[in-house]
C-alpha positions, 0 to 999 in steps of 0.5 A: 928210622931203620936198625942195621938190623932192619936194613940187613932183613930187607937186603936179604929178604926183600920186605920189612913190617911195621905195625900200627903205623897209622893212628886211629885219626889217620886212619878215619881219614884215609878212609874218606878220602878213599870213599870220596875219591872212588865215588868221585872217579867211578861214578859212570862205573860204580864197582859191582864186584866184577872187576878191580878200581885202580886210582891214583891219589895225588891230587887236591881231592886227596890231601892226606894221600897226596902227602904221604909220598913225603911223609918221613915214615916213608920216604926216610925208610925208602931213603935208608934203603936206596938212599938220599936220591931216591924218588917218589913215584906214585901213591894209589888206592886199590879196590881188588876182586878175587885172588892176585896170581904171583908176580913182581912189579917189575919185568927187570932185574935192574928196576930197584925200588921199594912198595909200602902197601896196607890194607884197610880191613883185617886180612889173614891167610884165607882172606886175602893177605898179601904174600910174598916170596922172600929172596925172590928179589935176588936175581937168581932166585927172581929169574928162576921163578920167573922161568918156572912159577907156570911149569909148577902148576902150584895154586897161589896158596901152595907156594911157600911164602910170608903171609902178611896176615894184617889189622888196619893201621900195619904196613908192608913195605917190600922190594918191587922184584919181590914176587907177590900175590894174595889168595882168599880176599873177598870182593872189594879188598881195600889196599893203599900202596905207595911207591919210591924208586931207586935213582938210576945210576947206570944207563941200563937202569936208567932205560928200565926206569925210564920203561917202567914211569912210562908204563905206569901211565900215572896221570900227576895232574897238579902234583907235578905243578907243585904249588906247595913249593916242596923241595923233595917233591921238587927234586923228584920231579926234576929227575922223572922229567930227565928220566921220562919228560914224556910221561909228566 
């Protein structure tokens, strides 16, 4: 449950930490599940260090991934920041290599949502921590950046920004118009994210939502189906099919 205080940071900054959120267990568990599913879907492509692994984690071969879209720690923190309505979108598994160039994850103002993001090793400034420019989800300072982030020639590090320096278990979540990037991480850099949406509440939203579920390109797979009978799951479902009934 967030503080008036926390809500107040977020509005204004665009991120909030927590840290340890995750138990020792949780995180061994997490770990397999990352190793299974990985091996699993690029076993015709073994990573080599040449080039990032992406992969959605939402299905049956990855339980405790899957659930974490429903998990309260989440899904309540994105529920006080964007409320009951909100929606999760996406819970995915990353492999990086080399440094992430500033950018949102956006390409609209009118796109609100919130990122939860954690690492899986130590990662400091130098090592490939995430930072993040805070205000920039503010739409003057957003579209300023945007306009001139090229025209500085500024290396990643040079930009001023908050450096999530982080141990497994820490937890970032952040406004997706923030604009973000990582600098000095080693080859296979291992990052979870999970994602939740605001509920579109005007036509001009509800086109860029609509823009951005299509874009994404997540195959759901069985989470759509829903076999568990989960009522927010359920809901959730219900608003992407109205918003994008061709990307489920």
């Amino acid at each position: 449950m967030l503080t008036q205080e926390q809500i107040n940071h977020f509005q204004t900054f665009g991120f909030l930490t927590f840290r340890q959120l995750f138990s020792q267990d949780e995180l061994k568990t997490i770990n397999t599940e990352f190793e299974a599913a990985m091996a699993a879907a690029f076993r015709d492509d073994p990573f080599d260090g040449t080039r990032r692994h992406w992969l959605i984690t939402m299905g049956p071969d990855t339980p405790f991934l899957a659930s974490l879209l429903e998990d309260p720690r989440f899904c309540r923190v994105a529920e006080q920041l964007y409320g009951e309505d909100v929606f999760g979108i996406a819970s995915d598994i990353n492999r990086y290599v080399g440094d992430t160039r500033w950018h949102p994850d956006t390409g609209s103002l009118h796109q609100y949502g919130v990122k939860f993001a954690y690492y899986l090793q130590p990662v400091t400034a130098e090592t490939g921590a995430l930072r993040l420019i805070p205000g920039s989800h503010e739409s003057s300072f957003h579209g300023e950046l945007r306009q001139k982030m090229d025209e500085l020639e500024l290396e990643i590090p040079d930009v001023p920004a908050y450096i999530f320096e982080s141990e497994p278990g820490d937890v970032v979540a952040f406004d997706v118009r923030c604009w973000h990037a990582s600098w000095g991480g080693a080859v296979d850099r291992r990052m979870c994210v999970l994602v939740y949406y605001n509920n579109p509440k005007t036509p001009e939203e509800a086109e860029v939502t609509k823009k951005q579920i299509i874009g994404n390109r997540v195959d759901y797979g069985p989470w759509v189906d829903n076999a568990e009978g989960h009522p927010k799951r359920e809901r959730w479902i219900e608003r992407m099919r109205e918003l994008a009934p061709d990307a489920l």
